[in-house]
DRENVEX-223226 format. One line per field, with one value per residue (C-alpha): x, y, z; residue in three letters; residue number from 1. Coordinates in Angstrom, 3 decimals. Layout:
N
px	(X,...)
py	(Y,...)
pz	(Z,...)
type	(Ala,...)
seq	(NUM,...)
end
This chain:
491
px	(16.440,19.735,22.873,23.263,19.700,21.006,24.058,22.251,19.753,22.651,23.120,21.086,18.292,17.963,14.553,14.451,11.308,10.290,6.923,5.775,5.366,3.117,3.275,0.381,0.876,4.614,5.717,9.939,9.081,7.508,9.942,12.193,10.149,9.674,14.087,13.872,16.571,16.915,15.104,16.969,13.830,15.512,14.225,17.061,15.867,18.247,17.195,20.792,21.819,21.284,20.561,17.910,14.364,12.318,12.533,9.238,7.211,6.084,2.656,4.351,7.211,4.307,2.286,5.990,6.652,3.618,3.803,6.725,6.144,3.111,5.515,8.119,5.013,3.766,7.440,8.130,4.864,6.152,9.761,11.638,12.655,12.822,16.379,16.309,18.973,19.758,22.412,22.902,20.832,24.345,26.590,24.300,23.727,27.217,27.927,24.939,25.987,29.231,28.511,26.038,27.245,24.071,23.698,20.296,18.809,15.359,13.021,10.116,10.099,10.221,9.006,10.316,13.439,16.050,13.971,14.596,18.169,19.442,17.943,19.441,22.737,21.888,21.174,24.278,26.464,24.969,25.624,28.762,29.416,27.613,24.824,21.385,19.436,15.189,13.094,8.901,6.069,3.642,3.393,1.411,-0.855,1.311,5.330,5.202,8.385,5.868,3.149,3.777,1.124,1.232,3.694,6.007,6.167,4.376,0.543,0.003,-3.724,-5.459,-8.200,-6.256,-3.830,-7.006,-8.444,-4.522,-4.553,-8.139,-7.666,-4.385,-4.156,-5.516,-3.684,-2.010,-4.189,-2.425,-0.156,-0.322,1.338,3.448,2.951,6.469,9.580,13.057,14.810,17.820,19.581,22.522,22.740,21.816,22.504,19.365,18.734,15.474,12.396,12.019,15.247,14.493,12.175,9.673,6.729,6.561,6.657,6.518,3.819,2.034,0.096,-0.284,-1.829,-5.630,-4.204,-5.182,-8.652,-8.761,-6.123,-4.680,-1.518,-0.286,-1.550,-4.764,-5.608,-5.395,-7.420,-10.374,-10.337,-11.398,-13.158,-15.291,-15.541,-16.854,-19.256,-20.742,-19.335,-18.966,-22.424,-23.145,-19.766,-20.036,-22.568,-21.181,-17.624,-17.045,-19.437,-16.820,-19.815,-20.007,-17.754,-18.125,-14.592,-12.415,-9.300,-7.035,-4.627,-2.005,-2.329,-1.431,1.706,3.104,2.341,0.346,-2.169,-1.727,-3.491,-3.817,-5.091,-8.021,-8.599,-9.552,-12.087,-13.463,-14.254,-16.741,-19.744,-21.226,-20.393,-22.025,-24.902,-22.486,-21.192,-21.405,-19.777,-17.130,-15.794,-15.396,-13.509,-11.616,-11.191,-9.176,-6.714,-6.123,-5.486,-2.980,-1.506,-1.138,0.393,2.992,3.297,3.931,6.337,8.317,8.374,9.238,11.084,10.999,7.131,7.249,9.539,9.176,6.082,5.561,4.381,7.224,4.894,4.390,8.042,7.267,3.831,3.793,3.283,2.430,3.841,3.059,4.489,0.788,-1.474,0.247,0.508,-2.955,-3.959,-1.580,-3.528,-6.885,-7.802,-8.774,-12.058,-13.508,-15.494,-14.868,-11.090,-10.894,-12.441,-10.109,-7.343,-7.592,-9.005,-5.805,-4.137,-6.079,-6.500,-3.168,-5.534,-8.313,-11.342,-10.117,-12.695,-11.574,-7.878,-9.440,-10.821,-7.468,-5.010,-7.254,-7.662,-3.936,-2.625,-4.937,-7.011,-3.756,-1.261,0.804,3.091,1.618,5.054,4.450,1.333,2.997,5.519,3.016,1.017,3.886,4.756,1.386,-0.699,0.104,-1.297,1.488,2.860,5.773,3.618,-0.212,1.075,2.793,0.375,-2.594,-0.846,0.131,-2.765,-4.944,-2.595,-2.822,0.989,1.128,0.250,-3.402,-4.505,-7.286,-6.750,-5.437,-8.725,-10.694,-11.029,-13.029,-15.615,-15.127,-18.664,-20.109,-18.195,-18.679,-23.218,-23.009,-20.658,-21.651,-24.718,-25.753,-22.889,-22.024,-17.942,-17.435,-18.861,-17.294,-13.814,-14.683,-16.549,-16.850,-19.103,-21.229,-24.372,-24.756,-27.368,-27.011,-27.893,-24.710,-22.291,-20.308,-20.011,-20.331,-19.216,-22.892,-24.612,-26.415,-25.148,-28.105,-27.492,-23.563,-24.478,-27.041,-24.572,-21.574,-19.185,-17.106,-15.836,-11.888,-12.223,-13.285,-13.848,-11.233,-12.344,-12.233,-7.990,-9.210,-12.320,-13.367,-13.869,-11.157,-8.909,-9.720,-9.866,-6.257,-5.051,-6.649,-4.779,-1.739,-2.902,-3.198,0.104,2.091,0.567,1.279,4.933,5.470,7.962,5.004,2.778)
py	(29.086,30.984,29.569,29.057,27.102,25.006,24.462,24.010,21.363,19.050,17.808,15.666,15.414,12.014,11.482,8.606,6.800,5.244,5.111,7.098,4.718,7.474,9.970,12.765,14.226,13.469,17.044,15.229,14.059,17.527,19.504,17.489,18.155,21.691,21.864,21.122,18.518,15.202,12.752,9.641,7.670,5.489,2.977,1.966,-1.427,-0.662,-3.546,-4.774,-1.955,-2.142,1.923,0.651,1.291,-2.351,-4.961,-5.620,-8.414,-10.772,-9.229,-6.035,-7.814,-9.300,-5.584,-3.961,-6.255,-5.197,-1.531,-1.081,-2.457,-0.332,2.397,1.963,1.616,4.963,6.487,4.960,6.635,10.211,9.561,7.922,4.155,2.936,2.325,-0.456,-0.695,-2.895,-1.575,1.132,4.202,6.979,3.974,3.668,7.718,8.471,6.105,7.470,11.014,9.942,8.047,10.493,13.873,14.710,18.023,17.518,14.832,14.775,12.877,12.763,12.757,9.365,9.753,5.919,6.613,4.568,6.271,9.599,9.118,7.848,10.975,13.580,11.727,11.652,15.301,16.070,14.719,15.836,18.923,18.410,17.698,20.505,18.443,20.657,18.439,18.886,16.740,17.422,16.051,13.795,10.966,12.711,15.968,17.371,17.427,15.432,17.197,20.666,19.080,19.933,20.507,24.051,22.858,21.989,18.314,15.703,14.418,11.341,11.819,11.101,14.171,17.075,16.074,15.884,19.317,20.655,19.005,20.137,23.913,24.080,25.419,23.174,20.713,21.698,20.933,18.084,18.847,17.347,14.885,15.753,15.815,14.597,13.596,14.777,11.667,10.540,8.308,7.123,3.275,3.049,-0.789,-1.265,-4.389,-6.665,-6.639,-10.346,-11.279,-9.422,-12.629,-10.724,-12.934,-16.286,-19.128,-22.697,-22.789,-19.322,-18.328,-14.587,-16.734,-15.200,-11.985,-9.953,-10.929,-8.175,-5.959,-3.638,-2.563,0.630,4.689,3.325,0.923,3.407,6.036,2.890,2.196,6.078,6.755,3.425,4.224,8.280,6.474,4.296,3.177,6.502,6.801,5.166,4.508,5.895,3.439,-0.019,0.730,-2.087,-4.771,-6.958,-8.845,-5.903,-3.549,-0.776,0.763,2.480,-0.273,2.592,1.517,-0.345,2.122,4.531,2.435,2.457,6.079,5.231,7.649,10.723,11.817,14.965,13.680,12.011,14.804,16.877,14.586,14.992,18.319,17.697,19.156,15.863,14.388,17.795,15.102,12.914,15.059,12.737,9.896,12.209,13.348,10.271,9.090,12.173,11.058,7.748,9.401,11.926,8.678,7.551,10.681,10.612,6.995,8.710,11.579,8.630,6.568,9.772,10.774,7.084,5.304,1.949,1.844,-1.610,-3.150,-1.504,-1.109,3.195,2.687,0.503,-0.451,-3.629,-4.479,-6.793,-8.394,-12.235,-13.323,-17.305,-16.924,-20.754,-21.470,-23.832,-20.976,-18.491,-20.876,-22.007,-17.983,-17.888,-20.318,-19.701,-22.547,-21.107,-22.273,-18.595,-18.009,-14.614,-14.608,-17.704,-15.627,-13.008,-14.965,-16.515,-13.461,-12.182,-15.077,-15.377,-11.885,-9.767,-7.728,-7.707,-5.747,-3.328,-4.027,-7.355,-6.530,-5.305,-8.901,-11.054,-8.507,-8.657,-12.482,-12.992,-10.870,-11.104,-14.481,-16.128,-13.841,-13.691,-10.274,-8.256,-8.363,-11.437,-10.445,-6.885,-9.134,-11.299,-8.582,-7.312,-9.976,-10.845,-7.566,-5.506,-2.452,-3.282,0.560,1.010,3.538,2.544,-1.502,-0.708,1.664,-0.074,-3.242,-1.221,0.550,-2.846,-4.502,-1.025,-0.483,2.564,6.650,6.706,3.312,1.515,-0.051,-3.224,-4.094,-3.605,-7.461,-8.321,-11.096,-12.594,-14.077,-10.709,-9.314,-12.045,-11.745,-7.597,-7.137,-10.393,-10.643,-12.779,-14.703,-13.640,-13.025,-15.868,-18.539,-17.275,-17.421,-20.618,-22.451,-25.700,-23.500,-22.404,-24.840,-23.957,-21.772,-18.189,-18.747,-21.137,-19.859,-17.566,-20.042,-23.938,-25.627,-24.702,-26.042,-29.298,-32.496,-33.032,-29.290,-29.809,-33.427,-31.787,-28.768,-31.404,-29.655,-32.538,-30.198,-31.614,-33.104,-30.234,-27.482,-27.216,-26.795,-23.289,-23.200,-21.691,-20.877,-16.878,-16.041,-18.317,-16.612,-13.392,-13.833,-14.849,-12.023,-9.375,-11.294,-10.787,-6.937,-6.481,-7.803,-6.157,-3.037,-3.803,-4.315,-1.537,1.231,3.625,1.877)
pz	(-30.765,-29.742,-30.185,-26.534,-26.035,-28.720,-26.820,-23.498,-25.484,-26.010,-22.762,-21.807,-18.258,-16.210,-14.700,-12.243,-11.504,-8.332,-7.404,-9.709,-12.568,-14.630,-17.553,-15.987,-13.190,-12.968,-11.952,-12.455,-16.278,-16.356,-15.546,-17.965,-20.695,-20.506,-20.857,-24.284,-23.225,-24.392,-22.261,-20.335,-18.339,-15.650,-13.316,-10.948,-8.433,-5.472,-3.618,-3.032,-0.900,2.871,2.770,0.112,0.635,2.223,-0.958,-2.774,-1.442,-4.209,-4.798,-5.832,-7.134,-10.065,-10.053,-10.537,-13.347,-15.448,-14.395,-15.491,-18.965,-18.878,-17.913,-20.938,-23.532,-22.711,-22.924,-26.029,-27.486,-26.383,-27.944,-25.093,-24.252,-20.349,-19.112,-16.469,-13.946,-10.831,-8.055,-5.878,-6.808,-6.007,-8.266,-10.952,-11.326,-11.217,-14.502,-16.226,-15.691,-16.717,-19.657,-21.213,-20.058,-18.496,-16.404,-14.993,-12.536,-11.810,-9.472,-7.403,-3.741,-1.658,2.010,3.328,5.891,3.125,0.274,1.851,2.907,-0.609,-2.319,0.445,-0.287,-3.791,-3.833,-1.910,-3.996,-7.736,-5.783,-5.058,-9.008,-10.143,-11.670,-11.305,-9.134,-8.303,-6.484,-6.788,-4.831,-6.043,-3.798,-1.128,-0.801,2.043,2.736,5.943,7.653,7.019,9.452,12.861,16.028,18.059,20.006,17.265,17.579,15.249,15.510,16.676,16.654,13.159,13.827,14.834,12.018,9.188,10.679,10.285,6.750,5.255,7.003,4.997,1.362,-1.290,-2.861,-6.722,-9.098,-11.596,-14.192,-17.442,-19.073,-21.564,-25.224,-26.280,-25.416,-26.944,-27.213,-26.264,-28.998,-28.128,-26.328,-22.841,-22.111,-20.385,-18.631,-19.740,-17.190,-18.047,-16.419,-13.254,-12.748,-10.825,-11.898,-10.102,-12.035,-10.478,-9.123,-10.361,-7.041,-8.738,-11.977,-10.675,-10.347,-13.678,-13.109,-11.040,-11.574,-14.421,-13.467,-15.238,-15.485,-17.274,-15.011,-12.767,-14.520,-15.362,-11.520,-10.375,-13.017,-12.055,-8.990,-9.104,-11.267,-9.310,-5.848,-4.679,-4.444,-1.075,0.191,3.829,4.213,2.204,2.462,5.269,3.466,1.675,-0.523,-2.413,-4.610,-2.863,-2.478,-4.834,-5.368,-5.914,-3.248,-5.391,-8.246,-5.620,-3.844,-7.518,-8.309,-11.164,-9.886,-7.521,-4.775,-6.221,-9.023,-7.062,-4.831,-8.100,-9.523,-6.174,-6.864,-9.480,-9.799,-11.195,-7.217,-5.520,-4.527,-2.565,-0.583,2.447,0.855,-0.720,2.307,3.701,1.414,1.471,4.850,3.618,1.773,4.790,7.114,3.752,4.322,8.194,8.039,6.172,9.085,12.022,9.185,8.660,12.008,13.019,10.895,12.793,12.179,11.188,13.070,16.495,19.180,18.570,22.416,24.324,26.804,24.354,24.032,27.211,25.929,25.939,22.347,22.068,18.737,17.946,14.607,13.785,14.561,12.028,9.069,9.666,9.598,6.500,4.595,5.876,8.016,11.982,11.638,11.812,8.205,7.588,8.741,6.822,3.662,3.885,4.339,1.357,-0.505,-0.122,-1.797,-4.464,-5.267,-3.793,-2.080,0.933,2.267,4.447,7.094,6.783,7.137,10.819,11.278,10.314,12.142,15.341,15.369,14.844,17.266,19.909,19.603,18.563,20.815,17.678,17.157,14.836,13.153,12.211,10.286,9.009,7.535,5.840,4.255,2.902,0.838,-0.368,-0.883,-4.193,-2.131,-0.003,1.480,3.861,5.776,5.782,6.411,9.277,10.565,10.436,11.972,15.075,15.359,15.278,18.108,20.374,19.884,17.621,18.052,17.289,18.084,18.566,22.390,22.744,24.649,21.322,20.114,17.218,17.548,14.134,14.638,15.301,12.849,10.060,10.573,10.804,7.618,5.712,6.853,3.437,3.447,-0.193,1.050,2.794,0.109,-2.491,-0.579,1.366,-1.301,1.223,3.498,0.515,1.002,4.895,6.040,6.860,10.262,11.251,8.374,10.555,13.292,11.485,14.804,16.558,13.772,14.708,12.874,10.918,9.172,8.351,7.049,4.736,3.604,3.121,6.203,7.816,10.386,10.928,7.608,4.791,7.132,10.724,13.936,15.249,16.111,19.494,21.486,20.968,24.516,25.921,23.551,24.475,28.375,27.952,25.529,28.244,31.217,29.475,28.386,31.622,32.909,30.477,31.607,35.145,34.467,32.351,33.678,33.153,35.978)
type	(Unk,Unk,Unk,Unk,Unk,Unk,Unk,Unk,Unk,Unk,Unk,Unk,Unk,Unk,Unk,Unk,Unk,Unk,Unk,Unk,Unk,Unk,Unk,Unk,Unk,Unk,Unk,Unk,Unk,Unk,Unk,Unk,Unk,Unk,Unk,Unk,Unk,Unk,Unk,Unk,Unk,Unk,Unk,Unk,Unk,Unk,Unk,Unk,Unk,Unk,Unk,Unk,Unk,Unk,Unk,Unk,Unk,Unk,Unk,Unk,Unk,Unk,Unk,Unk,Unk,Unk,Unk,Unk,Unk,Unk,Unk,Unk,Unk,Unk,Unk,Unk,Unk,Unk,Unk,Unk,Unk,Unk,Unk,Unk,Unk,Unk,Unk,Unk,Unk,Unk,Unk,Unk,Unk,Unk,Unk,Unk,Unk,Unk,Unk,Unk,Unk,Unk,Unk,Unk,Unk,Unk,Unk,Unk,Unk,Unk,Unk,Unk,Unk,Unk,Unk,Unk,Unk,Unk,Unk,Unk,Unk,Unk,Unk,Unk,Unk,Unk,Unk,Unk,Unk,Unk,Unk,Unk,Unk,Unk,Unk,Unk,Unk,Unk,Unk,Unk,Unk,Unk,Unk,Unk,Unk,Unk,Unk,Unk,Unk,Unk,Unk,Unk,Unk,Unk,Unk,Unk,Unk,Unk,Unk,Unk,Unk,Unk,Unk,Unk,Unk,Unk,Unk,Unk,Unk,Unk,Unk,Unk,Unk,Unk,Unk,Unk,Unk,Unk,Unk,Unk,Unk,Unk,Unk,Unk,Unk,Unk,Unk,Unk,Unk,Unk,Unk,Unk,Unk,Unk,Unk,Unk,Unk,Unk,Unk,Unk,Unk,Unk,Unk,Unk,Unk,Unk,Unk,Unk,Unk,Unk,Unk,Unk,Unk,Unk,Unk,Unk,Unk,Unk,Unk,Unk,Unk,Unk,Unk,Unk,Unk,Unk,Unk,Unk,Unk,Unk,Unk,Unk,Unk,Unk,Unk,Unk,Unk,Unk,Unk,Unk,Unk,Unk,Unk,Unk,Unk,Unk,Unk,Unk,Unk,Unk,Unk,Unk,Unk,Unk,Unk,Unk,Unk,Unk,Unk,Unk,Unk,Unk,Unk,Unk,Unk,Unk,Unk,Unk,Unk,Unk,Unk,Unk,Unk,Unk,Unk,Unk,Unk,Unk,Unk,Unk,Unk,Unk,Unk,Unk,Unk,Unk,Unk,Unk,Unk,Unk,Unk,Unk,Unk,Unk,Unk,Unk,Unk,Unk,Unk,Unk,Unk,Unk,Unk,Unk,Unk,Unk,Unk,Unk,Unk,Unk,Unk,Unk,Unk,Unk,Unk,Unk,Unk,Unk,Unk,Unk,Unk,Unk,Unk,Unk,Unk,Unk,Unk,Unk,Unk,Unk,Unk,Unk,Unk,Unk,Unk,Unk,Unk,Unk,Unk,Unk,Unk,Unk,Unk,Unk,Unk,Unk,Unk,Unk,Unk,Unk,Unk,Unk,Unk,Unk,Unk,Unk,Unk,Unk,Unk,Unk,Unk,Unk,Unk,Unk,Unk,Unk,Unk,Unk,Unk,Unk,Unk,Unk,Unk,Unk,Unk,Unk,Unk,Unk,Unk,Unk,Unk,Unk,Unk,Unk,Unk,Unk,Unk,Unk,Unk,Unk,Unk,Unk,Unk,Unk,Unk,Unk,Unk,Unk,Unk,Unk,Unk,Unk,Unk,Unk,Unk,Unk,Unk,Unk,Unk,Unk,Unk,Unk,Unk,Unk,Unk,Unk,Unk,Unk,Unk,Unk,Unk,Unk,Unk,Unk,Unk,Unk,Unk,Unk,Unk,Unk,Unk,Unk,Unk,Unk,Unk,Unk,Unk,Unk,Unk,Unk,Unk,Unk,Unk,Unk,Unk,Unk,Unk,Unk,Unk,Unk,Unk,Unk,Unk,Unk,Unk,Unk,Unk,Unk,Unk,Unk,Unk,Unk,Unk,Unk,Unk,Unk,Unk,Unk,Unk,Unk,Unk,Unk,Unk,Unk,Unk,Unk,Unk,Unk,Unk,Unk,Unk,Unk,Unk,Unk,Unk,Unk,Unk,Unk,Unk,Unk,Unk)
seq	(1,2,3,4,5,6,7,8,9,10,11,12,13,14,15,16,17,18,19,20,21,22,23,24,25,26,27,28,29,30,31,32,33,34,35,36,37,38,39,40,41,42,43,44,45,46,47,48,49,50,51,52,53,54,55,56,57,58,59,60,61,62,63,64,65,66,67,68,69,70,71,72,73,74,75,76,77,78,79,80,81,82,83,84,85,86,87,88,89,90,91,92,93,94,95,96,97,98,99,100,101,102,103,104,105,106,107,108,109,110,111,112,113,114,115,116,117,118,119,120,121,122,123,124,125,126,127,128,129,130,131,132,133,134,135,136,137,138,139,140,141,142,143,144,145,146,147,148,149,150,151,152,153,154,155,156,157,158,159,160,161,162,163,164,165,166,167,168,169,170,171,172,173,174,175,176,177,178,179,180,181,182,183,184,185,186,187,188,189,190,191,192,193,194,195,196,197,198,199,200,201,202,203,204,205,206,207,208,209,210,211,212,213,214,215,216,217,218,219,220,221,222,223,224,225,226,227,228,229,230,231,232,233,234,235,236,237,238,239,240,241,242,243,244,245,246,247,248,249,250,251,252,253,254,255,256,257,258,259,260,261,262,263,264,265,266,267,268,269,270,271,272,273,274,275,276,277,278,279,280,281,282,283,284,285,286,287,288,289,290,291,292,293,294,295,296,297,298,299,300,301,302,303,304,305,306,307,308,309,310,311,312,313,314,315,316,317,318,319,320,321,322,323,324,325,326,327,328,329,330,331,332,333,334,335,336,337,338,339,340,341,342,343,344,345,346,347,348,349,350,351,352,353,354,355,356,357,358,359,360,361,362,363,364,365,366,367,368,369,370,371,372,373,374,375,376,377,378,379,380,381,382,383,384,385,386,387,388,389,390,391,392,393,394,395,396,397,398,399,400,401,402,403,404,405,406,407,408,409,410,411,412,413,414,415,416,417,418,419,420,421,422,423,424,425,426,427,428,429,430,431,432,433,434,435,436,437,438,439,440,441,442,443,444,445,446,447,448,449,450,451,452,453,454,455,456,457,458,459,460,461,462,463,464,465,466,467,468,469,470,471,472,473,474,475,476,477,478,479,480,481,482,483,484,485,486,487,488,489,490,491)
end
C-alpha cells in the first residue's frame, strides 16, 4: 500500500441503513468495503422530524426491533458494531462527520416522498462540505423517476407499465456480501435498541408473532428458499386460497430490505424452476405490481392520504365509529372477513386475497373511507409499505390510477365458499365457528336452529349477527357511487 492509500485509509466511511437491514446485496456496505476504509454502520430513526419518512406502525415497530439486532450480529461478525441513533437524519450526520472525521457517506436509495427529500437534502449538503456522497439502488428493480410512457408522463396502468418493465434491460445480478469489515475503533455512543421500546409490553398483542416470522437476512433467505422449493410449484393456481401456504411471505423481509428484489428475481432464473414456468411468471408478476406501487407513490406522494381520482373527494362515507372497531376486531358477522381480521392480529400479516375481502367490506359494505382502513393496516401489518398499502387500498375503493371500479363489491359469502371452500381458514381464525358444517360456515345466520344448537353458535352471543345485510349494503354503497359520480365536476 502507498503512502497515500495509507493516508486515504485513515479516514473513515459512514454507511447509513434504512431499509436495507442486510449484509448481501447491500451495493452502500459494498461500496464501503471495497475503500479499504474503516467502517462506521449507522442506523439513524428520524421519526421526530416532520420531513421524516411515515413513523413505523407497531407491527414493524416489533419486526424493526429484531431486525435490527439481527442486523448488528451480522456486522459484528465482519468486524463492525451497529451505531444506533434517534433525531434528524442531516443533525445526526453532521455530528458524526464531525466527530469522526469521516470523508465518505454512503447509503441506499429511499423512494418514499420524506425518504427521498431528506437524502436530496442530505446529498446537497455533504456536497456542500466536500464529503464524497453515493447513493445505490437496492430497494427496487427499476429507478421509478426513469419510467415514463411515450408521451413522457407516468403509467397509471399496471400492464403497459410491466410490458415497459420486463422489455427493459435485466435487472443487476446481486452483489455479494462482503467478507470483512475494517473496523472502526474509536467510541461511537450508540444508543441501546432496548430503550427504543419498540416491542409492546403490557399486554403483548405481537407475543404470537415469532411463530411465524424470522425477522433478519436469514429469515429472509429460509423464506425464498422455502418457497422455490415448494410453493412455487402451483402458485398461479393456489395463490388466493388462504387455507393453504401457498405464497412466498417475503413481503416484510422485503419492506425491511432484508432481501432484494434482485435477489429474488435471480433465483428465479434457475434452471431447477424451468418446469414452472407458469407459476414463475406470475409471481414475477407480483413483484412488478410491488414495483409499480412504487411508480404511482413516487409520482404521487399523497397516495395515502388523498383520492388519486378527486371524483371521490365528495363520496358519502357513513364512517360509523361501531362498524370500524367491530371490523378492527373481527366481529361483522361475515366468516371469512372475520378470519382475516383477526389473522392479521394474531399474526402481523394477512392473505392477500383476503386483504381484497376486508378492504372491500369496509369501504363499501360499511361506507367507511378506505383511509380509515389504510391507516389500520399500517399499524398492524409487519409487511406494512408506504407504497403497496396505499395502493392497494385505493385501488380496492376505485379511487386510485389502475383501479379496480368502485362497482366491483366482494360478496364475502361468495368469496368465503370459492377461496375456502373447506373451511380450513376460517376455523382456525374463528375457532367458535369450527364445529358448523361446510355448507352454512360462510353464512351461520341461514343455518336452521337445530344446526347452530348442534355446532354450539349462539349467534349475538358467541358468534354476532352479520353488522349489515350484503345486498342492502351494497344497494346503498352503489346509490351513493352513483351520486358522487353525478355531482362530480367531470359529469
Amino acid at each position: 500500500m502507498t503512502e497515500q492509500q495509507s493516508s486515504a485509509t485513515r479516514f473513515p466511511v459512514i454507511v447509513l441503513f434504512r431499509h436495507d437491514l442486510r449484509i448481501s446485496d447491500n451495493r452502500a456496505l459494498y461500496a464501503a468495503a471495497n475503500t479499504g476504509k474503516p467502517i462506521i454502520p449507522v442506523f439513524i430513526r428520524d421519526e421526530g422530524n416532520t420531513e421524516a419518512s411515515r413513523p413505523a406502525g407497531g407491527a414493524r415497530q416489533w419486526w424493526l426491533h429484531h431486525s435490527l439486532a439481527a442486523l448488528s450480529a451480522s456486522l459484528r461478525v465482519l468486524g463492525a458494531n451497529l451505531v444506533l441513533k434517534r433525531g434528524a437524519t442531516q443533525t445526526i450526520v453532521d455530528r458524526l462527520l464531525d466527530d469522526t472525521g469521516a470523508d465518505m457517506v454512503l447509503w441506499n436509495r429511499r423512494y418514499d416522498p420524506p425518504g427521498v427529500r431528506t437524502d436530496t437534502s442530505l446529498k446537497s449538503e455533504l456536497i456542500r462540505r466536500g464529503i464524497s456522497a453515493e447513493s445505490f439502488d437496492g430497494h427496487l428493480l427499476h429507478e421509478p423517476f426513469l419510467f415514463k410512457t411515450g408521451t413522457g408522463g407516468f403509467y397509471r396502468v399496471y400492464s403497459p407499465f410491466w410490458r415497459a418493465l420486463t422489455a427493459g434491460p435485466e435487472p443487476r445480478d446481486p452483489v455479494p456480501a462482503p467478507r470483512t469489515l475494517e473496523p472502526y475503533h474509536e467510541s461511537m455512543g450508540s444508543q441501546c435498541l432496548n430503550d427504543w421500546a419498540l416491542l409492546p409490553e403490557k399486554p403483548d398483542w405481537a407475543k404470537d408473532f415469532a411463530k411465524d416470522w424470522t425477522p433478519g437476512e436469514n429469515g429472509a433467505q429460509e423464506k425464498l428458499a422455502a418457497f422455490l422449493g415448494g410453493a412455487i410449484g402451483g402458485y398461479d393456481h393456489d395463490r388466493d386460497k388462504p387455507a393453504i401456504e401457498a405464497t412466498s411471505r417475503l413481503s416484510p423481509h422485503l419492506a425491511h430490505g432484508e432481501i432484494t428484489p434482485f435477489q429474488i428475481w435471480h433465483a428465479l432464473k434457475s434452471p431447477s424452476l424451468a418446469r414452472e414456468g407458469r407459476d414463475v411468471d406470475k409471481f414475477r408478476r407480483e413483484i412488478g405490481w410491488r414495483e409499480f406501487s412504487y411508480h404511482l407513490l413516487f409520482n404521487n406522494p399523497a397516495l395515502a392520504t388523498k383520492n388519486y381520482n378527486a371524483s371521490f373527494d365528495g363520496f358519502a362515507w357513513q364512517n360509523k365509529a361501531d362498524d370500524l372497531k367491530a371490523w378492527q376486531q373481527g366481529r361483522t358477522g361475515y366468516p371469512i372477513v372475520d378470519a382475516g381480521m383477526r389473522q392479521l392480529w394474531k399474526t402481523g400479516w394477512m392473505h392477500n386475497r383476503v386483504r381484497m375481502i376486508t378492504a372491500s367490506f369496509l369501504i363499501k359494505h360499511l361506507r367507511i373511507d378506505w383511509r380509515k382502513g389504510e391507516a389500520w393496516f399500517w399499524d398492524t401489518l409487519v409487511d406494512a409499505d408506504p407504497a403497496s398499502n396505499a395502493a392497494s387500498w385505493q385501488w380496492v375503493a376505485g379511487s386510485g390510477a389502475d383501479a379496480a371500479p368502485y362497482f366491483r363489491i366482494f360478496n364475502p359469502m361468495l368469496q368465503g365458499a370459492k377461496f375456502d371452500s373447506l373451511g380450513a381458514y376460517v376455523r382456525e381464525f374463528v375457532p367458535e365457528l369450527k364445529n358448523l358444517s361446510d355448507k352454512y360456515l360462510h353464512a351461520p345466520w341461514l343455518a336452521p336452529e337445530n344446526i347452530l344448537n348442534e355446532a354450539g353458535v349462539v349467534l349475538g352471543q358467541n358468534y354476532p349477527h352479520p353488522i349489515v345485510d350484503h345486498q342492502a349494503a351494497r344497494q346503498q354503497a352503489l346509490v351513493a357511487y352513483a351520486n358522487t359520480r353525478k355531482d362530480s365536476p367531470s359529469h
